[in-house]
C-alpha atoms as an extended CHARMM CRD file, in Angstrom:
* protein
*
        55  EXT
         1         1  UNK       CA              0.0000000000        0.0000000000        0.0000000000  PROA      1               0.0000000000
         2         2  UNK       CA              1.0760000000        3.2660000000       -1.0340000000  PROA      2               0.0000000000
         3         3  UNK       CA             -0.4970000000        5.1620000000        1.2080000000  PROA      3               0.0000000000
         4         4  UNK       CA              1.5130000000        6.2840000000        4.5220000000  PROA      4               0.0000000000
         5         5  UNK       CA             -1.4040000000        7.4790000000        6.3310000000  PROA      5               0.0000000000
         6         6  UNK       CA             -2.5420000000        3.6450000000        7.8720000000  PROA      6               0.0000000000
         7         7  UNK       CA             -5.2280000000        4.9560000000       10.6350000000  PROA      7               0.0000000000
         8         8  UNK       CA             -7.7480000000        6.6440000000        8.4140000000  PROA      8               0.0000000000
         9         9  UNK       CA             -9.3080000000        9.5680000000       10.8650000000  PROA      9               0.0000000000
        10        10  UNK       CA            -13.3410000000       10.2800000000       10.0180000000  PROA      10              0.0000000000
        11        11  UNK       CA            -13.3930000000       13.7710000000        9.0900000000  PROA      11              0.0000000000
        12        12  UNK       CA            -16.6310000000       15.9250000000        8.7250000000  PROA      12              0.0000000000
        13        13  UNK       CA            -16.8750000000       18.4380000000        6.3040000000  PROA      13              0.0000000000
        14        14  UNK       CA            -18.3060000000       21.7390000000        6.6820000000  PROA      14              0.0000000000
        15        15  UNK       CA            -20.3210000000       23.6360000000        4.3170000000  PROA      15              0.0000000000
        16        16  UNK       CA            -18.8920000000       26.2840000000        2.8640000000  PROA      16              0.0000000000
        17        17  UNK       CA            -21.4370000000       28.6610000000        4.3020000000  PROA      17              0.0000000000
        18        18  UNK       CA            -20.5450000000       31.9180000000        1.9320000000  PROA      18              0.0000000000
        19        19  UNK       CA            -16.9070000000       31.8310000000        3.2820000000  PROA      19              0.0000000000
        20        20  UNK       CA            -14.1980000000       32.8290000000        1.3550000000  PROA      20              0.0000000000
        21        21  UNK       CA            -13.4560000000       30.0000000000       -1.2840000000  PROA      21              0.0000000000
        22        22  UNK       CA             -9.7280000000       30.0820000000       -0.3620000000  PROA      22              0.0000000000
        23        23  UNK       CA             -9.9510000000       29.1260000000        3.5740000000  PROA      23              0.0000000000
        24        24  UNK       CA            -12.6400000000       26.0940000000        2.4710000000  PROA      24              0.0000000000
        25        25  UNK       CA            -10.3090000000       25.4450000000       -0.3580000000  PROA      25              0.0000000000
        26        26  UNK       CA             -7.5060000000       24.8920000000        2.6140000000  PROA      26              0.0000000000
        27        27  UNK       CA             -9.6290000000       23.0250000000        4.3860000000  PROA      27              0.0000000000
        28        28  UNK       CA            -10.2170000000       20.0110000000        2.3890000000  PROA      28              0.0000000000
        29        29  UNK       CA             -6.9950000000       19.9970000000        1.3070000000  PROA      29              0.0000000000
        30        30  UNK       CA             -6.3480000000       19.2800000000        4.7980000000  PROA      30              0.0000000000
        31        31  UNK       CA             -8.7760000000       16.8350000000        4.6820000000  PROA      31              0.0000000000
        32        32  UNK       CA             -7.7400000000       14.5970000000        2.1580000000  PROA      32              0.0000000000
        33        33  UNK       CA             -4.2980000000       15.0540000000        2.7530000000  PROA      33              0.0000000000
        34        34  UNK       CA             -5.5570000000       13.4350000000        6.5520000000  PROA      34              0.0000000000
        35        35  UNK       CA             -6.3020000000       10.2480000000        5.0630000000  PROA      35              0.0000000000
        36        36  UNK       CA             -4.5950000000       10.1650000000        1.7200000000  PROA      36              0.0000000000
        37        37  UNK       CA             -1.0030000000       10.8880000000        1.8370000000  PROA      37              0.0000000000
        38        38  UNK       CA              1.2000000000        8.6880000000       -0.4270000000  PROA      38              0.0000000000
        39        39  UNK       CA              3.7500000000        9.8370000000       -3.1790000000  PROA      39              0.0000000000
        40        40  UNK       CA              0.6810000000        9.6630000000       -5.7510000000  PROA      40              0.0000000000
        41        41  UNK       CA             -0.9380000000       12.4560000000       -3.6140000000  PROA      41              0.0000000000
        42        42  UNK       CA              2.5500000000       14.2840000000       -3.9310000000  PROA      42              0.0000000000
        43        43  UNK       CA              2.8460000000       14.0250000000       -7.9280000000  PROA      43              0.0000000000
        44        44  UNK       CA             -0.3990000000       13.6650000000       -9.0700000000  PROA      44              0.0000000000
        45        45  UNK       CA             -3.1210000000       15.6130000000       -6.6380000000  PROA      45              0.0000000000
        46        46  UNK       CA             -4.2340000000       19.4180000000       -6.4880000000  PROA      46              0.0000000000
        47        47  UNK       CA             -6.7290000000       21.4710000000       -6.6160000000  PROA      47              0.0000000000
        48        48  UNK       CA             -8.2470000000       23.8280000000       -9.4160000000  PROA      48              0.0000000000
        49        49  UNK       CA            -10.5460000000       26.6940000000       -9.4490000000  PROA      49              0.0000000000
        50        50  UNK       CA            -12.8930000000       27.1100000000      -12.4510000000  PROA      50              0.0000000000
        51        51  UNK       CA            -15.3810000000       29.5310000000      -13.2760000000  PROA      51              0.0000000000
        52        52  UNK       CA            -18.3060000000       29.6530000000      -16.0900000000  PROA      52              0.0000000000
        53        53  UNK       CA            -18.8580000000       32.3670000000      -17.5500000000  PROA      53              0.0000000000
        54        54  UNK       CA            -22.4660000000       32.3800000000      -19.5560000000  PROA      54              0.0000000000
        55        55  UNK       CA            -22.4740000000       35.2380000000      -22.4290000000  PROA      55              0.0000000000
C-alpha cells in the first residue's frame, strides 16, 4: 500500500457557508491530505478553481 497514512481519521466536512473560497479550499486539502497521503498524492493531486462564464 502506497499510502503512509494507515489509521484513516473520520473527518466531517463543513459547508462552505458563503466563506471565502480560499480558507474552504484549505480546508479540504487538509482533509484529504488526513487520510490520503502517499507519493501519488505528492505528484499527481491538487486542486483547481474554475469559473463559467455564460455570455
Amino acid at each position: 500500500d502506497l499510502n503512509r497514512v494507515h489509521n484513516k481519521p473520520y473527518v466531517e466536512l463543513k459547508d462552505s457557508d458563503n466563506r471565502p473560497d480560499e480558507t474552504v479550499a484549505y480546508e479540504h486539502w487538509a482533509n484529504h491530505l488526513a487520510r490520503n497521503t502517499s507519493i501519488i498524492v505528492d505528484l499527481f493531486h491538487g486542486l483547481l478553481r474554475s469559473q463559467v462564464k455564460c455570455r
